[in-house]
C-alpha positions, 0 to 999 in steps of 0.5 A: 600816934594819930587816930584816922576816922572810920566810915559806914559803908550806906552801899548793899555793895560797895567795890574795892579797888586797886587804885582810885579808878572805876576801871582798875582792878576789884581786889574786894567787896565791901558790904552794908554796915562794914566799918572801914578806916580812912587812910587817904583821899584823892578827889571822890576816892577814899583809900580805906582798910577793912575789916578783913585787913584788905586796902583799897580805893572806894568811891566816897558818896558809896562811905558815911563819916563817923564820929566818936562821941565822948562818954558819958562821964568823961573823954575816952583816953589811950596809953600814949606812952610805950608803957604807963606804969600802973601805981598801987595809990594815987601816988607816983612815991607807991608800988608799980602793980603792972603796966599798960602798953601803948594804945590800950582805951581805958574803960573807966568806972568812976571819976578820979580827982585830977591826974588819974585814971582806975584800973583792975590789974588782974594777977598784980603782986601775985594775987588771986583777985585783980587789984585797983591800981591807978595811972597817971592822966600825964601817961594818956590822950583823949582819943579826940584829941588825938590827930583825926587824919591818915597816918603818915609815914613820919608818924610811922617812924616817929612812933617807931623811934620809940620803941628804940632798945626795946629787949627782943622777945620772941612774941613780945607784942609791947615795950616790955620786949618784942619780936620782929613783926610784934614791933612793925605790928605795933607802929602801924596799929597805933596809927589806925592800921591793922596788920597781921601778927607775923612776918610771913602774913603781913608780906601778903597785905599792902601791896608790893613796890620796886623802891622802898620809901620811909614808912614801907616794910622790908621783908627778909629771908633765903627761902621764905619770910623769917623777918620784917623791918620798918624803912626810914628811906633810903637803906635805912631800917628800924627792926627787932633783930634777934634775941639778946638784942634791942630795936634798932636801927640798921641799914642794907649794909648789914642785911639787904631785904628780898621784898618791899610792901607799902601799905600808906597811898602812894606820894603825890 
């Protein structure tokens, strides 16, 4: 997981470029007060992700770094890991009362002794009323900490090699089971980039290219979109194939893609 930084846009407008040049083509408009996610940099460009999901370069003196402080009792933390189990005491030997999937920020109410965080689990065990529950300090990371960068494509994967045997569910969005585009969706928003939820919208993000590199997604289907998968390079892919099976690896052998989308900046 890596946890890019954020910008302001200081400009009334701000143009979004195809590639890092004044004279490419204008694929959106960025206006003042927008937030946007560094991703990558080339000279006095910064190729950025907006709110709208769109990609693009925009010159860096028209862009105000952010930073996050930490709260005022503490440092923020994330779920680290696929899915921290949440305990019924300050206790591992105690009832699981739910899981937290990877990514989710905690918001935390009260200082615990060291390693646990609080929180509320609502309809845990069956109950009417969320319940407290605690999760151990070991399963998270304080945000700061995390790596202020542009994702890479090893931490594409990386991240995605964990979720390996992951149940398929249709909808599923976590390590309790996920679909195909629930699974790419995940590996990219735990490393700062924000796609749409199915198959057939993130087709339409990034940008398209010829060759597939490790990182890059695979788009299948005869007539339309009906599955995603994350490249590993090569004709290799990692992807959540169909109910009954696990996140997988596979390769172009057993089901070769119709379209390629990249949506890290292109290798130097």
């Amino acid at each position: 997981m890596v946890w890019p930084k954020e910008a302001l846009v200081i400009a009334p407008v701000a143009d979004l470029r195809a590639s890092a040049d004044n004279t490419s083509e204008l694929v959106d408009q960025l206006h003042w007060g927008e937030v946007v996610r560094l991703l990558g940099t080339r000279e006095s460009w910064r190729y950025v992700q907006a709110d709208d999901h769109y990609f693009g370069w925009v010159r860096s003196s028209l862009l105000n770094a952010m930073e996050r402080g930490p709260r005022p009792w503490g440092e923020a933390r994330v779920v680290a890991v696929p899915l921290a189990p949440v305990f019924e005491g300050m206790d591992s030997e105690t009832s699981v009362i739910g899981h937290v999937p990877a990514g989710t920020r905690l918001i935390q109410q009260r200082e615990l002794p060291e390693p646990w965080e609080p929180v509320d689990i609502s309809g845990a065990s069956g109950s009417p009323e969320p319940l407290r529950g605690y999760l151990s300090r070991d399963d998270t990371a304080v945000i700061r900490e995390l790596p202020q960068r542009p994702p890479t494509a090893d931490d594409l994967l990386a991240t995605a090699e964990a979720f390996v045997g992951v149940p398929y569910l249709w909808g599923g969005t976590t390590a309790l089971g996920m679909d195909c585009s629930g699974f790419v969706q995940q590996v990219y928003r735990l490393n700062g980039v924000r796609l749409d939820r199915d198959a057939d919208q993130q087709a339409m993000e990034g940008r398209p290219v010829d060759e597939a590199l490790a990182g890059d997604l695979l788009f299948f289907g005869a007539e339309r979109i009906t599955h995603v998968a994350i490249s590993t390079g090569g004709e290799g892919y990692l992807h959540a194939p169909q109910t009954g099976a696990v996140v997988e690896r596979s390769t172009f052998a057993r089901r070769a893609p119709r379209l390629v989308r990249r949506y890290l900046t292109d290798p130097a």
